[in-house]
Structures are given as structure tokens and as C-alpha cells.
C-alpha positions as CSV (number, residue, x, y, z in Angstrom):
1,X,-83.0,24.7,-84.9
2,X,-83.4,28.3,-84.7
3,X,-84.9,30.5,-81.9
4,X,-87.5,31.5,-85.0
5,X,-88.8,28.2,-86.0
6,X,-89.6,27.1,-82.2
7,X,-91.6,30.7,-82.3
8,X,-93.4,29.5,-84.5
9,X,-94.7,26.4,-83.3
10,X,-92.4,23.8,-84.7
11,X,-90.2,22.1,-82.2
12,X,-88.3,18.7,-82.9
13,X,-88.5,16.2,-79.9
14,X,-84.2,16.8,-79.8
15,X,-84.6,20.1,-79.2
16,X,-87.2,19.1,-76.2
17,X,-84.8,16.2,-75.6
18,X,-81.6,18.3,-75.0
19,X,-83.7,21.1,-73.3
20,X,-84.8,18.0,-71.0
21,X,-81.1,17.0,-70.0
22,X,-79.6,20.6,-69.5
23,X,-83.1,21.1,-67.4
24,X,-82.4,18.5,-65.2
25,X,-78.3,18.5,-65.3
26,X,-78.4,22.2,-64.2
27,X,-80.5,20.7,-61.3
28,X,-78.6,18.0,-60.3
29,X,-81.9,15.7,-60.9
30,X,-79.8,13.0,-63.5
31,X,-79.4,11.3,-60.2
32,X,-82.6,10.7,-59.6
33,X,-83.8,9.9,-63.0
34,X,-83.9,6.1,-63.5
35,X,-86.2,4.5,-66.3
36,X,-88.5,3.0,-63.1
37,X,-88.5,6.7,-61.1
38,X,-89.5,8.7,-64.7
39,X,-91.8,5.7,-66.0
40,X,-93.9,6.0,-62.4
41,X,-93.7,9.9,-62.5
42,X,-95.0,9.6,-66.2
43,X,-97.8,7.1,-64.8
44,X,-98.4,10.3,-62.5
45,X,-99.0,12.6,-64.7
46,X,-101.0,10.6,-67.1
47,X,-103.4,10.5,-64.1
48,X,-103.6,14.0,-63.9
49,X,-104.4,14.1,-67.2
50,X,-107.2,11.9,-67.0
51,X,-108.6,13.6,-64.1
52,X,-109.1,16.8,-66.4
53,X,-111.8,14.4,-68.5
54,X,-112.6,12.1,-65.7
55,X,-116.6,13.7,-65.5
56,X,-116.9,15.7,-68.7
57,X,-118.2,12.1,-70.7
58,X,-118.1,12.6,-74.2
59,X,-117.0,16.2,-75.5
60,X,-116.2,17.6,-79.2
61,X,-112.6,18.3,-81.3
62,X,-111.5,21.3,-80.1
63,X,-113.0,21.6,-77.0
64,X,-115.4,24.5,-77.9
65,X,-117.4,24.4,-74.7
66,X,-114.3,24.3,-72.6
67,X,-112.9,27.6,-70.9
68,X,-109.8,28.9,-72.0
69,X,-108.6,28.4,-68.7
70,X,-109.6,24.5,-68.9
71,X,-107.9,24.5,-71.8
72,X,-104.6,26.1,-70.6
73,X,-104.6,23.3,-67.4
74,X,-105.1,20.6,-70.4
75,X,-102.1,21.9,-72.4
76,X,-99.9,22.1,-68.6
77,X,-100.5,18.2,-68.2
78,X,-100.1,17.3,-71.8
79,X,-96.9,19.0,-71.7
80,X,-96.2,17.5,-68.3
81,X,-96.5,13.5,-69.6
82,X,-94.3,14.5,-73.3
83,X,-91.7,15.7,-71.2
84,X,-91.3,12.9,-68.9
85,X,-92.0,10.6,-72.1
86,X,-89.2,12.1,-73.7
87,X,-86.9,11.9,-70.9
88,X,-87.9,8.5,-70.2
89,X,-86.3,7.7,-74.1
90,X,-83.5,9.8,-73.5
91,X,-82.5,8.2,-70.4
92,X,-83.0,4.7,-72.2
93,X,-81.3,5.2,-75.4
94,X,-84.7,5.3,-77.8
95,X,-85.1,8.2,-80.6
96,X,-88.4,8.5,-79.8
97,X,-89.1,10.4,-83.3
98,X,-87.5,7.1,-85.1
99,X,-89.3,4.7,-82.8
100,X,-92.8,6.5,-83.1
101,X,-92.1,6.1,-87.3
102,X,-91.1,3.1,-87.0
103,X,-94.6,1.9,-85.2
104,X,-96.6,3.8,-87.9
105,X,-95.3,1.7,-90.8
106,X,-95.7,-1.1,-88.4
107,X,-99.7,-0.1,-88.0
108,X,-99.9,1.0,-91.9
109,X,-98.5,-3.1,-92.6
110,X,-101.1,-4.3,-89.2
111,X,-103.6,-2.0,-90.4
112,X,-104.0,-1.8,-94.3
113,X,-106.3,0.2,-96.0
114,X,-109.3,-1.3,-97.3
115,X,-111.7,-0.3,-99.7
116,X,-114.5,-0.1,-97.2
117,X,-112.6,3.4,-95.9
118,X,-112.6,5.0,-99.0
């Protein structure tokens, strides 16, 4: 993938894959990175996530009432729990982009489409 199409927005969960492993190689943390230690750090930051909306109840797509500095926090711990998510399938042998296709044709089987959502 070039340096121009992650510019732009467009990054494959490889490159955030391989940017995962040299990341943590370069630090020495493969050690310490065992399906139970990243699955309970990924429980970890899924709980800061949900602190963000813990007393905000209900709000709107888009977060329109939220400061841009809310929003920036949001985006830090979202980032935080697809990282360790994809490490976590790394680490255990999954292509996460196959797997998550995969489960989509499984719900589109699960879940058909019915005239009633036309």
C-alpha cells in the first residue's frame, strides 16, 4: 500500500497488522503478548471506551453536540481496542479482514432480508 493511499484515509487491517508486529518487535513486547495478556488488555480498553458514553444516555450519529475534543478522546480509545483486536488475530493466526467477511455472509444467511425492510 502506498504512503498516498493511507493519507488518504484508506488503510488495510495488514498494513495496521504488520505496523502492530514491527511496533511491538522494535520493543521487545512479543514476549509479553499472549492471546490471554492482549484479550484482557483489549477487555481494558473496551472499558475505557465505555466510560466515554457511560453518562451521556442516548446521543445522535455524528456526535454533533460533542466537543471536538470529546471527539478526539473517542477516536484515541477506538483506535486503542482495533489495535489490540488486531494484534490479538495476529498473534492467533486469524485474517481478521477474512474472518469479519466471513461472519457477514454468515448474518446475511442468519439474517435474510424480508420484505417488511423494504
Amino acid at each position: 500500500m502506498s504512503e498516498r493511499k493511507e493519507e488518504e484515509g484508506s488503510v488495510s487491517l495488514e498494513v495496521l497488522r504488520m505496523k502492530m508486529a514491527e511496533f511491538s518487535k522494535e520493543r521487545n513486547w512479543d514476549r509479553f503478548h499472549s492471546p490471554r495478556n492482549l484479550l484482557l488488555a483489549l477487555v481494558g480498553e473496551v472499558g475505557e471506551l465505555s466510560e466515554i458514553f457511560q453518562w451521556k444516555g442516548e446521543v445522535p450519529k455524528g456526535l454533533p453536540e460533542w466537543e471536538e475534543e470529546e471527539k478526539k478522546h473517542l477516536g484515541e480509545e477506538l483506535s486503542d481496542v482495533l489495535l489490540y483486536l488486531v494484534r490479538l488475530s495476529d498473534i492467533c493466526g486469524i485474517d481478521l479482514a477474512k474472518a469479519a467477511l466471513r461472519k457477514l455472509e454468515l448474518n446475511a444467511i442468519k439474517y435474510p432480508l424480508s420484505n417488511s425492510n423494504n
